[in-house]
C-alpha positions in Angstrom: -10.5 -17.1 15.1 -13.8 -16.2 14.2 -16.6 -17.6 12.6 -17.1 -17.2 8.4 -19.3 -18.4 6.2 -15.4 -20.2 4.4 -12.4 -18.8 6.9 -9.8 -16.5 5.0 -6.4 -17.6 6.0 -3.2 -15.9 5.7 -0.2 -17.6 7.0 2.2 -14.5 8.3 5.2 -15.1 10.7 4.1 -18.6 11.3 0.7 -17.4 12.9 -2.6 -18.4 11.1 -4.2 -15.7 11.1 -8.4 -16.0 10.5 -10.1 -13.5 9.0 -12.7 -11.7 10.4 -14.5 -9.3 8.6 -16.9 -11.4 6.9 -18.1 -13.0 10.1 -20.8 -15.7 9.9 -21.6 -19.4 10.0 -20.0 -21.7 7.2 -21.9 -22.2 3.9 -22.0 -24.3 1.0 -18.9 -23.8 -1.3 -20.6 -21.6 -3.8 -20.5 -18.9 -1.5 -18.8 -15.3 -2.8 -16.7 -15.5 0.6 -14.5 -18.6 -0.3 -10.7 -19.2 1.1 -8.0 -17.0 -0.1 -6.4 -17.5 -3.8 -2.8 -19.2 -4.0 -0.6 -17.5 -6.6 -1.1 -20.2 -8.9 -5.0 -19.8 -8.6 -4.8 -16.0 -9.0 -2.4 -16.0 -11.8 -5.2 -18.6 -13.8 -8.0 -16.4 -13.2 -8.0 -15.9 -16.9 -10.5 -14.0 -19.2 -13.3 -15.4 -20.1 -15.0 -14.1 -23.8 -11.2 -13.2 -24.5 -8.4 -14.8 -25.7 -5.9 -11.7 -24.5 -3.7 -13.2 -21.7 -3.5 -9.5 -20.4 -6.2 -9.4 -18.0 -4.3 -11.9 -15.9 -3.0 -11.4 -12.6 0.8 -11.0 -12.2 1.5 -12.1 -8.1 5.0 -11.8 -8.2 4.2 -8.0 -7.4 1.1 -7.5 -5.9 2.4 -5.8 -3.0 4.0 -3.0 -5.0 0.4 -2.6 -6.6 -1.6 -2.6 -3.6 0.4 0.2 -2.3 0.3 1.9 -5.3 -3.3 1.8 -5.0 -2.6 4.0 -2.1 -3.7 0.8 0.2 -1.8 -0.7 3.2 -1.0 -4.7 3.3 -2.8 -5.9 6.2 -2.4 -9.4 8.4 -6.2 -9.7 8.5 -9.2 -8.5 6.9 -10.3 -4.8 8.9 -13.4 -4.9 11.2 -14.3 -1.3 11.2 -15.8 -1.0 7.7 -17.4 -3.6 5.5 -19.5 -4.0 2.9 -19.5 -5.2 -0.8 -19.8 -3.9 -4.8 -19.9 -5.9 -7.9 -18.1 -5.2 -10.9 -18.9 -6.3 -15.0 -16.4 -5.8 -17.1 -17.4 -6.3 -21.1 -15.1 -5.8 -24.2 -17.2 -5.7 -27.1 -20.4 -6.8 -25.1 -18.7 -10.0 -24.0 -17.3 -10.7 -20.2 -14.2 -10.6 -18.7 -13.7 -12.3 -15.6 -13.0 -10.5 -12.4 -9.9 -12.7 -10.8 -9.8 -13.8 -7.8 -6.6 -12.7 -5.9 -7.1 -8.7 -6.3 -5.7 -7.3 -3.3 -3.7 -10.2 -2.3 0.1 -10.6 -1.6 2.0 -13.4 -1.8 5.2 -14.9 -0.3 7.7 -16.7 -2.7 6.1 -19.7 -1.6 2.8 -19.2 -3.4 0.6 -18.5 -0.4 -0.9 -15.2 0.7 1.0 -13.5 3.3 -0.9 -10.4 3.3 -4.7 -8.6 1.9 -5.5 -4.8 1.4 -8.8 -3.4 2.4 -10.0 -3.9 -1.5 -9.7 -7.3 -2.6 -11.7 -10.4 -4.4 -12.2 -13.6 -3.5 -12.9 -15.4 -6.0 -14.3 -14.8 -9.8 -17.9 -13.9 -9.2 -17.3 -10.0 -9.3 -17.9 -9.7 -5.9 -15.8 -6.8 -4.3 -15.0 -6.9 -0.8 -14.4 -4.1 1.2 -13.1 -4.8 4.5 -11.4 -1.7 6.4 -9.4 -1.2 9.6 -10.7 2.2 9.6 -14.3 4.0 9.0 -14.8 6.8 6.3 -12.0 6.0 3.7 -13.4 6.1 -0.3 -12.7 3.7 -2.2 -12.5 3.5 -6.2 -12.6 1.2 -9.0 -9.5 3.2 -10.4 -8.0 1.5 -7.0 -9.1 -2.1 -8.0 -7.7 -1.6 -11.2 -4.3 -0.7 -10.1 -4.3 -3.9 -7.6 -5.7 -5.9 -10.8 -2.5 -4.3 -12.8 -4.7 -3.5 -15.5 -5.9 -0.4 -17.9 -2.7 1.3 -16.3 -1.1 2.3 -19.7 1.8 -0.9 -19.2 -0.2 -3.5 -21.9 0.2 -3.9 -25.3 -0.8 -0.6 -27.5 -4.4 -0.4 -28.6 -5.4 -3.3 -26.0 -8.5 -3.1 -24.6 -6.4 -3.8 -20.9 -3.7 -1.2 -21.7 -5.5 2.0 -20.6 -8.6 3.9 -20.1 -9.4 4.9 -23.3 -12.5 3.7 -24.9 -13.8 2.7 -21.8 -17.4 3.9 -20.3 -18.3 3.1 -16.3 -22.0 2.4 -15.1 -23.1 2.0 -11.7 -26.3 0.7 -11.1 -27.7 1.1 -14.9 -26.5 5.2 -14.8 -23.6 6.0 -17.0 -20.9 8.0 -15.4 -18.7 11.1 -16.9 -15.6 11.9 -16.0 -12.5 9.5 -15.6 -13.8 5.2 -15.2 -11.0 5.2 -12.1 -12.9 8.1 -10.2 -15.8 6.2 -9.9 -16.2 5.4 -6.2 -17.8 2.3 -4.8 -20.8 1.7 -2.4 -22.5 -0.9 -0.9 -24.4 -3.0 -3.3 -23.7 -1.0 -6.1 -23.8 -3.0 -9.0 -20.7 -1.4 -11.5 -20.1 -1.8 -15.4 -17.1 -1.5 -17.0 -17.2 -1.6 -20.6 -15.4 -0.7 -24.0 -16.4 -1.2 -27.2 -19.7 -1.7 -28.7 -21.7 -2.5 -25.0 -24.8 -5.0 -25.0 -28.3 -3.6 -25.8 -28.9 -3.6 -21.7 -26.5 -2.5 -19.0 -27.1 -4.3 -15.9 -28.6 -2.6 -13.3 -28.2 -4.5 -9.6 -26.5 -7.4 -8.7 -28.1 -10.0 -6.6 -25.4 -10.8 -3.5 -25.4 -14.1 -2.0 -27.4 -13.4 1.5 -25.6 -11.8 4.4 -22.9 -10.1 1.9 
């Protein structure tokens, strides 16, 4: 097992399994790479600056989204590939919180039994890309369908339901075409937002050192 600034453990067959990806020497526990989400701590990832329970996670299938996402379930974190993006999303000019727990799946026991090569640790917005293999794209249309949100299955009108109404940034630029084409680079600093936005866009995000 390798070093990390907080190890990221998936139980799978019996075999703890540390992952790698992020490695580095172990922090203080505000750091963006903190242990992996339980169901229970994924599933309370709630919104904040919105009362709509939609933009929960659902674990029970997380698996079935992850591959939907076009994205394999993995027994570690990959090695080959790895950097990070963060992502705002505002309704109305308020946040949302990015939950901790995209890209996870879980046994029936609660604990993570598997992680895709797009995931989020925690609620700080901080995307992790961590692939098995060099030169794959990945989009925010992808962490959306592991988030199970703005995929047309919510409540009509919702701000969670679908893409409508919603405008994508990255790094203080707003982008045309479709929010879940937008593809994601290191340190790019991405804003999702519907409604009436805030009089400034943020423009960069400033990652914890080493990410």
């Amino acid at each position: 097992m390798l070093n990390k600034r907080l190890a990221v453990a998936l139980t799978i067959s019996g075999i703890l399994v540390g992952a790698s990806a992020c490695a580095a020497p172990a922090q203080s526990a505000d750091s963006s790479e903190s242990a992996a989400p339980t169901a229970a701590s994924a599933a309370g990832s709630t919104a904040t600056g919105s009362a709509d329970a939609g933009w929960d996670i659902d674990p029970a299938d997380a698996d079935q989204r992850i591959r939907a996402a076009g994205l394999d379930i993995l027994k570690a974190e990959g090695a080959a590939e790895h950097y990070h993006a963060h992502l705002d999303v505002l309704v109305n000019g308020k946040p949302v919180a990015v939950p901790g727990g995209i890209g996870f799946s879980f046994g029936s026991d609660g604990q993570p039994n598997g992680i895709s090569a797009l995931h989020t640790h925690d609620t700080s917005g901080v995307v992790h890309i961590e692939a098995p293999t060099v030169g794959q794209k990945y989009t925010l249309g992808q962490v959306l369908k592991e988030w199970g949100v703005l995929d047309g299955t919510g409540a009509t009108g919702a701000p969670h339901s679908g893409t409508g109404g919603w405008t994508a940034y990255v790094n203080g630029a707003k982008k045309g075409g479709p929010v879940a084409g937008v593809v994601l680079k290191a340190h790019d600093e991405v804003v999702l937002s519907y409604g009436t936005a805030p009089s400034t866009i943020p423009g960069s995000y400033t990652f914890p050192q080493g990410l």
